[in-house]
mmCIF file of the N, C-alpha and C atoms, coordinates in Angstrom:
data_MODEL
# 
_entry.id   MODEL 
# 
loop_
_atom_site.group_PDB 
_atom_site.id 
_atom_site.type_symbol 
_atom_site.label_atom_id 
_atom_site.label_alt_id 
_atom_site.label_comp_id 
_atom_site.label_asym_id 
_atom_site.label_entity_id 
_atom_site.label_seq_id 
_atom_site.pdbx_PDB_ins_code 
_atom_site.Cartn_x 
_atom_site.Cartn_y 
_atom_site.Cartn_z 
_atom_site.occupancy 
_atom_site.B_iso_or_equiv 
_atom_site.pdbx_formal_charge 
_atom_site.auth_seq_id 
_atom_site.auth_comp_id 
_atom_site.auth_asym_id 
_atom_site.auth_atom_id 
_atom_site.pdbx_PDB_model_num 
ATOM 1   N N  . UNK A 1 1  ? 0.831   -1.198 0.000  1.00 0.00 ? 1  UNK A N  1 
ATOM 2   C CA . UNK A 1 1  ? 0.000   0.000  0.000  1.00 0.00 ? 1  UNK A CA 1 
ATOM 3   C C  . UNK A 1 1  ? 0.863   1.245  0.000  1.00 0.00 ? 1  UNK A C  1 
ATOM 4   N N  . UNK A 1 2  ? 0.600   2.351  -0.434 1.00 0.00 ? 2  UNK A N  1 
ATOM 5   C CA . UNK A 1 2  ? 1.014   3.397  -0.472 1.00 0.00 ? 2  UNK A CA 1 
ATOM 6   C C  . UNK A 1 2  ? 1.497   4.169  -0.015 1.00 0.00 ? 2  UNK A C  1 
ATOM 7   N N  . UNK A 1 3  ? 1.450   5.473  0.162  1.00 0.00 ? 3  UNK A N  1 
ATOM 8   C CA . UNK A 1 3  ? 1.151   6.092  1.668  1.00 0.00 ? 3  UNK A CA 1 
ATOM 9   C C  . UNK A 1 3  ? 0.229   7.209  0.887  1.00 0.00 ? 3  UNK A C  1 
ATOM 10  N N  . UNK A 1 4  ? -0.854  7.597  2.176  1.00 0.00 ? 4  UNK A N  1 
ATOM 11  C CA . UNK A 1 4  ? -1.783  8.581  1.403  1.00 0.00 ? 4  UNK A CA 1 
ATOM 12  C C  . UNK A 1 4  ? -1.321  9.675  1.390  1.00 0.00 ? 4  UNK A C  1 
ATOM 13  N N  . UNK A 1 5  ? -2.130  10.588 0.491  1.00 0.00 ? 5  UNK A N  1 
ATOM 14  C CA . UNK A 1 5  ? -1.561  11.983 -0.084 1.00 0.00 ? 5  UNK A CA 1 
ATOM 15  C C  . UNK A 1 5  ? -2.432  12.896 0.964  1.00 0.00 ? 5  UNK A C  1 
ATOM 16  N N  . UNK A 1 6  ? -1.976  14.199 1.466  1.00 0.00 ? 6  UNK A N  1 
ATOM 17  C CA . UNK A 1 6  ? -2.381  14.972 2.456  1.00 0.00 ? 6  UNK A CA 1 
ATOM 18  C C  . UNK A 1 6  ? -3.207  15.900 1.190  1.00 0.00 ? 6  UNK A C  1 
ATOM 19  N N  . UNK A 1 7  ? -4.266  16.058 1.882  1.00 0.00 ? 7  UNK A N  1 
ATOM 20  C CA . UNK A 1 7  ? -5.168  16.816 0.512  1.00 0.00 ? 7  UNK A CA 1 
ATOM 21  C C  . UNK A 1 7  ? -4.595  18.337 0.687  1.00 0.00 ? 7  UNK A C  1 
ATOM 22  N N  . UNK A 1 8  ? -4.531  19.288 -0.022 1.00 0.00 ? 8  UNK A N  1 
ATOM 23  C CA . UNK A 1 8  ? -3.844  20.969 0.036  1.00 0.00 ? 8  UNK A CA 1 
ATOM 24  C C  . UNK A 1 8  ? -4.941  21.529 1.230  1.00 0.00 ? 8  UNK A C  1 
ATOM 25  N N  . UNK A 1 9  ? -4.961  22.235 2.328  1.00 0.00 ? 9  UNK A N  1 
ATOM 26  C CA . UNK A 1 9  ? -5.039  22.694 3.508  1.00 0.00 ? 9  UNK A CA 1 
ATOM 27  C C  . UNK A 1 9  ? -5.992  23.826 2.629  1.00 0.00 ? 9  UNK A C  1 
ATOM 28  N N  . UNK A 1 10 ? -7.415  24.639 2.785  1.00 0.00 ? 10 UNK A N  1 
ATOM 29  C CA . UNK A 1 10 ? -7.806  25.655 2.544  1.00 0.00 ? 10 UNK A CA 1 
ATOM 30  C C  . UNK A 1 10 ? -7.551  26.756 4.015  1.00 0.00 ? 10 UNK A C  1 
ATOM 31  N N  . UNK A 1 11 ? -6.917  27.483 4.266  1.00 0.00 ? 11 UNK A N  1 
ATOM 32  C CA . UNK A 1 11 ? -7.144  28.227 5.367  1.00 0.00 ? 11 UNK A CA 1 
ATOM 33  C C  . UNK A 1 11 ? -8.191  29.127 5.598  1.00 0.00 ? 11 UNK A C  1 
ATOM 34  N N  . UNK A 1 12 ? -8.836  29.333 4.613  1.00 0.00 ? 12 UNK A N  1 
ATOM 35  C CA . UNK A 1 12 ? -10.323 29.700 4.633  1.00 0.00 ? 12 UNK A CA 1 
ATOM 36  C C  . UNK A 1 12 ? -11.339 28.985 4.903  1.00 0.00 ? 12 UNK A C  1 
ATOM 37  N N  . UNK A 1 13 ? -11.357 27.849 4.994  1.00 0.00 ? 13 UNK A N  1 
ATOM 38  C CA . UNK A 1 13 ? -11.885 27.295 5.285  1.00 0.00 ? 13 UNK A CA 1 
ATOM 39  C C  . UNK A 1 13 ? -11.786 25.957 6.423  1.00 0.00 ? 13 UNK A C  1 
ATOM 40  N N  . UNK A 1 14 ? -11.145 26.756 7.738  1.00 0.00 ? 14 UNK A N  1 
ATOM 41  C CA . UNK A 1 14 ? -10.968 25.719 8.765  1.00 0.00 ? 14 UNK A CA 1 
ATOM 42  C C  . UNK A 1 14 ? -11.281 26.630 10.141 1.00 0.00 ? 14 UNK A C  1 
ATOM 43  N N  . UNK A 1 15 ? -11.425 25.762 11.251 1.00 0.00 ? 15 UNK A N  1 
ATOM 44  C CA . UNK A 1 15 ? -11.741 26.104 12.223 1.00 0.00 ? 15 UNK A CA 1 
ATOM 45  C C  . UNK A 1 15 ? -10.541 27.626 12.678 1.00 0.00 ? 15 UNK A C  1 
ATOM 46  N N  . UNK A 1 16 ? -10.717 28.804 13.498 1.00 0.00 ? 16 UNK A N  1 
ATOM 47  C CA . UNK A 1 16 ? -10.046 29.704 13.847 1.00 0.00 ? 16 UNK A CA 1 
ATOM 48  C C  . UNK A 1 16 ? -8.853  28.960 15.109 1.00 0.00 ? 16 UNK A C  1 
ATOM 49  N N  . UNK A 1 17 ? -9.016  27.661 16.056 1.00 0.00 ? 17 UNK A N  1 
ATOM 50  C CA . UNK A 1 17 ? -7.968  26.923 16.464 1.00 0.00 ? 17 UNK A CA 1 
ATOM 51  C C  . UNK A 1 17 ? -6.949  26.921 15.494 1.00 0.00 ? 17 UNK A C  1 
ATOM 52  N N  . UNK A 1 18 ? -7.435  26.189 14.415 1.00 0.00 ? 18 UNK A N  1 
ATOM 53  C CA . UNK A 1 18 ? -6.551  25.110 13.238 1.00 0.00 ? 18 UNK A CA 1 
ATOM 54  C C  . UNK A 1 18 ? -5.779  26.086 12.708 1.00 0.00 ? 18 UNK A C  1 
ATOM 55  N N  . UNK A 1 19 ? -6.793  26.899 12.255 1.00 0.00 ? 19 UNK A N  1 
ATOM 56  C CA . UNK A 1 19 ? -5.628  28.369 11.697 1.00 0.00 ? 19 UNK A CA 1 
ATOM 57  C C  . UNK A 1 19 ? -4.661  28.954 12.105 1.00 0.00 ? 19 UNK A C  1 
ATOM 58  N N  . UNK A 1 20 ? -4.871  28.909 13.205 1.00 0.00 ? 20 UNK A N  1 
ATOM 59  C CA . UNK A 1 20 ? -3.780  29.533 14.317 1.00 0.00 ? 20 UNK A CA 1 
ATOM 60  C C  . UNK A 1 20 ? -2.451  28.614 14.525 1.00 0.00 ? 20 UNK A C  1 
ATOM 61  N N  . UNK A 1 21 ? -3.089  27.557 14.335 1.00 0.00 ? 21 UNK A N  1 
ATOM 62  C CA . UNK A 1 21 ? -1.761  26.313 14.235 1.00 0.00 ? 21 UNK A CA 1 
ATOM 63  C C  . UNK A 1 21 ? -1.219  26.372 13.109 1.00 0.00 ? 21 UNK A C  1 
ATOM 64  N N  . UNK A 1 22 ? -1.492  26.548 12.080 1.00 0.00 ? 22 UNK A N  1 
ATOM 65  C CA . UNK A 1 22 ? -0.667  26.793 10.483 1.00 0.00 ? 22 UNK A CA 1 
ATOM 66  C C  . UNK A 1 22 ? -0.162  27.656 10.567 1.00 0.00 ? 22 UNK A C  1 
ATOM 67  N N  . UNK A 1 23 ? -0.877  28.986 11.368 1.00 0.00 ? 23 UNK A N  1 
ATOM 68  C CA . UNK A 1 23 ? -0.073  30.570 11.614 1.00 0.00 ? 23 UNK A CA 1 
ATOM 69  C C  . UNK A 1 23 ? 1.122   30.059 11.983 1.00 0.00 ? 23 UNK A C  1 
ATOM 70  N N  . UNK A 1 24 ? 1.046   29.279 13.439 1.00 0.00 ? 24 UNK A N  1 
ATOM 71  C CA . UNK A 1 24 ? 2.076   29.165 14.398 1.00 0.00 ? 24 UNK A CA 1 
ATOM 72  C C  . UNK A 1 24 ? 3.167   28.451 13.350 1.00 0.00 ? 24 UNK A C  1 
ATOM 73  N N  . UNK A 1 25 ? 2.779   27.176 12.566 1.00 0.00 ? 25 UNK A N  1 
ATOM 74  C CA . UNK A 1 25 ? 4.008   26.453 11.938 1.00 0.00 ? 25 UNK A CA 1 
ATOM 75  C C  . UNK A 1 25 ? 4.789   27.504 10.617 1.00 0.00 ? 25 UNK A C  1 
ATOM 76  N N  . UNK A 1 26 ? 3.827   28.486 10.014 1.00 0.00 ? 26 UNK A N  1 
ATOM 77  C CA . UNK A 1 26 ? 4.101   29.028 9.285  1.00 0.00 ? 26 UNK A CA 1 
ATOM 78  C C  . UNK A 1 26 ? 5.595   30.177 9.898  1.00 0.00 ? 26 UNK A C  1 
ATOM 79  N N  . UNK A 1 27 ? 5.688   30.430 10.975 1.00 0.00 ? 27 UNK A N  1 
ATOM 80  C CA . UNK A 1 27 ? 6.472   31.754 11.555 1.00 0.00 ? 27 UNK A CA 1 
ATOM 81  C C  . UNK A 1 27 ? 7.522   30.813 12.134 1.00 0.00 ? 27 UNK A C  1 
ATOM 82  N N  . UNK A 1 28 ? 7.173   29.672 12.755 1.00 0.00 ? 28 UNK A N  1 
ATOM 83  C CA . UNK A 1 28 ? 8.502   28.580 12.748 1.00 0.00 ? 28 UNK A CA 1 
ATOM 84  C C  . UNK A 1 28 ? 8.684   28.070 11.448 1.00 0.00 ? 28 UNK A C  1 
ATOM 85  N N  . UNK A 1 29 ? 8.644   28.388 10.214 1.00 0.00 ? 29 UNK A N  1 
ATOM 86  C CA . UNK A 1 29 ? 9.400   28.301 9.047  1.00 0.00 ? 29 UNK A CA 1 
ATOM 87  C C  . UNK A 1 29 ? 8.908   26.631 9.006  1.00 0.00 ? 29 UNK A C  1 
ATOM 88  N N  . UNK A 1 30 ? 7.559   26.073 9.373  1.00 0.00 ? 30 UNK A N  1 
ATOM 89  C CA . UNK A 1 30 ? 7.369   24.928 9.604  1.00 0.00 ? 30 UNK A CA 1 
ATOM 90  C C  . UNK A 1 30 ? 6.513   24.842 8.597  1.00 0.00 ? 30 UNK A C  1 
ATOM 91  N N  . UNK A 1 31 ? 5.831   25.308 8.073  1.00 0.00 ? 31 UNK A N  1 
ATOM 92  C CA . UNK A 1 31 ? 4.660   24.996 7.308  1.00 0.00 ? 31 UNK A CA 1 
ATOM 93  C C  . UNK A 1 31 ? 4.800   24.118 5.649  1.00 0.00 ? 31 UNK A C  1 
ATOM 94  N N  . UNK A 1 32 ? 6.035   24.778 5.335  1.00 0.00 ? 32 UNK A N  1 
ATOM 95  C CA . UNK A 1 32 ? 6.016   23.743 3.813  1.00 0.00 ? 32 UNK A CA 1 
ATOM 96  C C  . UNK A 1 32 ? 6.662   22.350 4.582  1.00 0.00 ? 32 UNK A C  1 
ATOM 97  N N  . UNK A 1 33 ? 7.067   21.829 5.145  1.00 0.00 ? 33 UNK A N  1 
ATOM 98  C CA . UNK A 1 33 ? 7.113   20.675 5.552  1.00 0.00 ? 33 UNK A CA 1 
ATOM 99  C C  . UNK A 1 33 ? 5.524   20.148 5.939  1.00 0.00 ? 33 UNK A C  1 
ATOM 100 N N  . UNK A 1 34 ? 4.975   20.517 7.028  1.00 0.00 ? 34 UNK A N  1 
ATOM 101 C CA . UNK A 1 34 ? 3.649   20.014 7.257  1.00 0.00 ? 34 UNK A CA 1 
ATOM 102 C C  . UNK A 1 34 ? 2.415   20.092 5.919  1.00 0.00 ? 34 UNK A C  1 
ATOM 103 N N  . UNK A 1 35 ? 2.612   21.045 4.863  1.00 0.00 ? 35 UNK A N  1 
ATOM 104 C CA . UNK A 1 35 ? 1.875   20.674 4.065  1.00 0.00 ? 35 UNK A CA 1 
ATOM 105 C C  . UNK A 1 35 ? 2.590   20.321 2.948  1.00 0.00 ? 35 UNK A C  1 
ATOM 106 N N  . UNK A 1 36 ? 3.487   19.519 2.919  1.00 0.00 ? 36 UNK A N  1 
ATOM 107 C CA . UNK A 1 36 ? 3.947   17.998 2.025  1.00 0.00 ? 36 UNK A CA 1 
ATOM 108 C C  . UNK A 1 36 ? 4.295   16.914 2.521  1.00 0.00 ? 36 UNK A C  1 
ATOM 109 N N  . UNK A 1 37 ? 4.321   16.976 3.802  1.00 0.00 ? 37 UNK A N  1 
ATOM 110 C CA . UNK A 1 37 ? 4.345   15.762 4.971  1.00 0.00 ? 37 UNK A CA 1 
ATOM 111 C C  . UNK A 1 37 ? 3.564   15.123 6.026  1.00 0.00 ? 37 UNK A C  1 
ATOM 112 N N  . UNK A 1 38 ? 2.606   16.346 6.109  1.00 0.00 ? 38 UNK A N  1 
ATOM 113 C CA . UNK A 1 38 ? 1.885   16.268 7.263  1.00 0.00 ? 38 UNK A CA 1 
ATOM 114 C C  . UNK A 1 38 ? 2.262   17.014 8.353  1.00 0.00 ? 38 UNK A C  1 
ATOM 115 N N  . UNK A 1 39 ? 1.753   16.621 9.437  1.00 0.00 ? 39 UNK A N  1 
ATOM 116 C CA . UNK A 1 39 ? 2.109   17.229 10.705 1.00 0.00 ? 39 UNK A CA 1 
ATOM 117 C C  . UNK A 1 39 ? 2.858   15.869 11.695 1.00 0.00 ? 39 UNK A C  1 
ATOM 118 N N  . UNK A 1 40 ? 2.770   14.577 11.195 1.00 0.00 ? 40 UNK A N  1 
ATOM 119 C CA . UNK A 1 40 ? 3.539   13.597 11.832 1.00 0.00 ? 40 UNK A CA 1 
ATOM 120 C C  . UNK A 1 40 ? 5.319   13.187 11.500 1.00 0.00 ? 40 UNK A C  1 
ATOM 121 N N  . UNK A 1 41 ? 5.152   14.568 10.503 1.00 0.00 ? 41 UNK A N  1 
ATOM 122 C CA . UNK A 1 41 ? 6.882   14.517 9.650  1.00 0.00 ? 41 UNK A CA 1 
ATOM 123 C C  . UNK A 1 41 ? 7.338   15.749 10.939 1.00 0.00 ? 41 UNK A C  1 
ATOM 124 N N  . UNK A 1 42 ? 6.849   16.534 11.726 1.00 0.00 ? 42 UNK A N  1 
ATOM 125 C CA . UNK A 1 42 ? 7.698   17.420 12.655 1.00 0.00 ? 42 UNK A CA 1 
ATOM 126 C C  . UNK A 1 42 ? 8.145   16.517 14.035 1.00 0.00 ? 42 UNK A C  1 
ATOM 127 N N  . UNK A 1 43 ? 9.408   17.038 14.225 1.00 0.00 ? 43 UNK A N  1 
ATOM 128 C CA . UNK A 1 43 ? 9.908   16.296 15.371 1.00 0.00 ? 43 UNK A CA 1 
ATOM 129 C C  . UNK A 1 43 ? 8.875   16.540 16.977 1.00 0.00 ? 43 UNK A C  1 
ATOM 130 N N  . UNK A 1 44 ? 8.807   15.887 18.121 1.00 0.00 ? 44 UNK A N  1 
ATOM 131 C CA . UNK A 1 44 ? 8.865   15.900 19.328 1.00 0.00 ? 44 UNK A CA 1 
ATOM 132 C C  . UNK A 1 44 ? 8.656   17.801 19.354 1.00 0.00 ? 44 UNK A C  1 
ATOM 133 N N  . UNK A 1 45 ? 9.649   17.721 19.200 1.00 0.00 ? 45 UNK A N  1 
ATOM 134 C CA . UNK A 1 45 ? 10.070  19.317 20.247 1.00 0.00 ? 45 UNK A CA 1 
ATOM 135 C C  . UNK A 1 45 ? 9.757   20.036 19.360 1.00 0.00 ? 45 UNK A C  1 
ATOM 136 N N  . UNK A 1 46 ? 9.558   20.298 17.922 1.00 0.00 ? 46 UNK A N  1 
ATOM 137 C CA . UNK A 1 46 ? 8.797   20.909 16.822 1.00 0.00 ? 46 UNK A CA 1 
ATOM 138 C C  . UNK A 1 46 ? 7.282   21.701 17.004 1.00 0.00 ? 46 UNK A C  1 
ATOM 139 N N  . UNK A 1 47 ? 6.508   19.892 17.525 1.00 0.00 ? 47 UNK A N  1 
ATOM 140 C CA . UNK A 1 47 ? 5.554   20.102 17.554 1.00 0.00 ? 47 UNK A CA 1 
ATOM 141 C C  . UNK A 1 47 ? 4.945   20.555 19.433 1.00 0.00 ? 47 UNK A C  1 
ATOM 142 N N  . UNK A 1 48 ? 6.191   20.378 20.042 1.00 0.00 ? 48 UNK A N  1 
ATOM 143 C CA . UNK A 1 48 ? 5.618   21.507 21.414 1.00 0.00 ? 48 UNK A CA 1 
ATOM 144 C C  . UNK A 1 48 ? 5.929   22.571 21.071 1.00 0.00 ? 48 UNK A C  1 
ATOM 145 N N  . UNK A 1 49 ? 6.736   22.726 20.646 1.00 0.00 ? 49 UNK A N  1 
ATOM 146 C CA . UNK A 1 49 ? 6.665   24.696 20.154 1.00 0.00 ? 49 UNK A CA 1 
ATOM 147 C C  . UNK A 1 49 ? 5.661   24.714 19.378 1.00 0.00 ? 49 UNK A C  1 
ATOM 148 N N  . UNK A 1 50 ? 4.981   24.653 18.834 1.00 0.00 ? 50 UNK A N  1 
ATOM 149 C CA . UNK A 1 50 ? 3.809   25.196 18.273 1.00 0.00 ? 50 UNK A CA 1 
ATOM 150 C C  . UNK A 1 50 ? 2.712   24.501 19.498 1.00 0.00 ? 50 UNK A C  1 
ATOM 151 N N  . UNK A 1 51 ? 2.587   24.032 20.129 1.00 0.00 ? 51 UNK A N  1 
ATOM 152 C CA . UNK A 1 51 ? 1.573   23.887 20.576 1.00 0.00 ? 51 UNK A CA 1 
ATOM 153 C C  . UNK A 1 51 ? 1.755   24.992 22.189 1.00 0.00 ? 51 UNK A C  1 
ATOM 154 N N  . UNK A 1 52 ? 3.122   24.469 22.593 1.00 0.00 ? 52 UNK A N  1 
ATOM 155 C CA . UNK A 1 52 ? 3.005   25.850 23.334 1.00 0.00 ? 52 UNK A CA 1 
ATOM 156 C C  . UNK A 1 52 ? 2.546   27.278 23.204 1.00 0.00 ? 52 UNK A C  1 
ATOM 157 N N  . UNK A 1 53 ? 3.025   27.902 22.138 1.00 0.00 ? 53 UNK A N  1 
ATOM 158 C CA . UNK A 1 53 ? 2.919   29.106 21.670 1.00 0.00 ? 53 UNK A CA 1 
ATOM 159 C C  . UNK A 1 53 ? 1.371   28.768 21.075 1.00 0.00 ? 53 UNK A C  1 
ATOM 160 N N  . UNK A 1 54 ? 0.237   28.164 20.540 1.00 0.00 ? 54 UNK A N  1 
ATOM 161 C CA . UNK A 1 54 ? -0.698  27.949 20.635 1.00 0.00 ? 54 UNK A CA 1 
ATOM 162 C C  . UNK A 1 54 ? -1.226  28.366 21.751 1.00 0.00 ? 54 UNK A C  1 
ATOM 163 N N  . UNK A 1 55 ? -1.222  27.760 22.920 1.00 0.00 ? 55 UNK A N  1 
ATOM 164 C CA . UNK A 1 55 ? -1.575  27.612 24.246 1.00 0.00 ? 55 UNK A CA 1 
ATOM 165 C C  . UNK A 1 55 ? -1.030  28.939 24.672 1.00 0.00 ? 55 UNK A C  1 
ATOM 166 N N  . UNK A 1 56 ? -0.008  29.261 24.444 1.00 0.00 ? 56 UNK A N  1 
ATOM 167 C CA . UNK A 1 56 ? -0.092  31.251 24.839 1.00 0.00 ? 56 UNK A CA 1 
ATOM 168 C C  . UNK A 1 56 ? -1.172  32.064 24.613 1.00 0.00 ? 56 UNK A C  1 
ATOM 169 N N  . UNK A 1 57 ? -0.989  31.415 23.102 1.00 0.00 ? 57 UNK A N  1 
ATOM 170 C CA . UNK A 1 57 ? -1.677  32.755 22.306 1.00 0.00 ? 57 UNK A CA 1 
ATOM 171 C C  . UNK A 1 57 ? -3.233  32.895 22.864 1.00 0.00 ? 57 UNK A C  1 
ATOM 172 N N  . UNK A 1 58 ? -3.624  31.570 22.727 1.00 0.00 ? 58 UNK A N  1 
ATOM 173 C CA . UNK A 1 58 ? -5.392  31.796 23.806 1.00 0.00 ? 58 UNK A CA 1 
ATOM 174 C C  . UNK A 1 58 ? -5.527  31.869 24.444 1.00 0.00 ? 58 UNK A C  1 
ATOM 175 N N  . UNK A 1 59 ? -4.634  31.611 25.378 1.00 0.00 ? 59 UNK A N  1 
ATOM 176 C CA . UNK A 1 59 ? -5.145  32.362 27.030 1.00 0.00 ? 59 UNK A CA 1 
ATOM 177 C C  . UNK A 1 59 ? -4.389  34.161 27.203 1.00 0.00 ? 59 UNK A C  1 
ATOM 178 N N  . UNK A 1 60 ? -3.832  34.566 26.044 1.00 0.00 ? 60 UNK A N  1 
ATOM 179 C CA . UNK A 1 60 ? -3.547  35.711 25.889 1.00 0.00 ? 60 UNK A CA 1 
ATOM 180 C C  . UNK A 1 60 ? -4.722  37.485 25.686 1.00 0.00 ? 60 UNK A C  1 
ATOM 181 N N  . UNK A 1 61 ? -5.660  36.274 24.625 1.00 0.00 ? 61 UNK A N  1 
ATOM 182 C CA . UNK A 1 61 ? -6.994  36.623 24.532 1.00 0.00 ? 61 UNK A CA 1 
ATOM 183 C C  . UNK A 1 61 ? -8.010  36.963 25.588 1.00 0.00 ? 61 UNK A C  1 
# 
């Protein structure tokens, strides 16, 4: 079997969380990896920095 293809991401059309997480991978210079790999191609400590800084950003609000 294959491996499946990640369909292209609309950012217009996703939840304001989700967006904020592409923001976040996008400014860690993360984002063309996660959208030709996924999000299971970022390392461990990759993906706590974005989820940390996630978790800032809304309780910042």
């Amino acid at each position: 079997m294959g491996k499946k293809k990640e369909q292209p991401i609309d950012l217009n059309n996703i939840e304001p969380e989700e967006k904020l997480k592409y923001e976040i991978a996008e400014e860690l210079g993360l984002l063309d990896r996660v959208a030709e790999h996924g999000w299971k191609s970022l390392t461990s400590k990759e993906t706590g920095r974005i989820g940390g800084l996630l978790n800032k950003r809304k309780h910042k609000n």
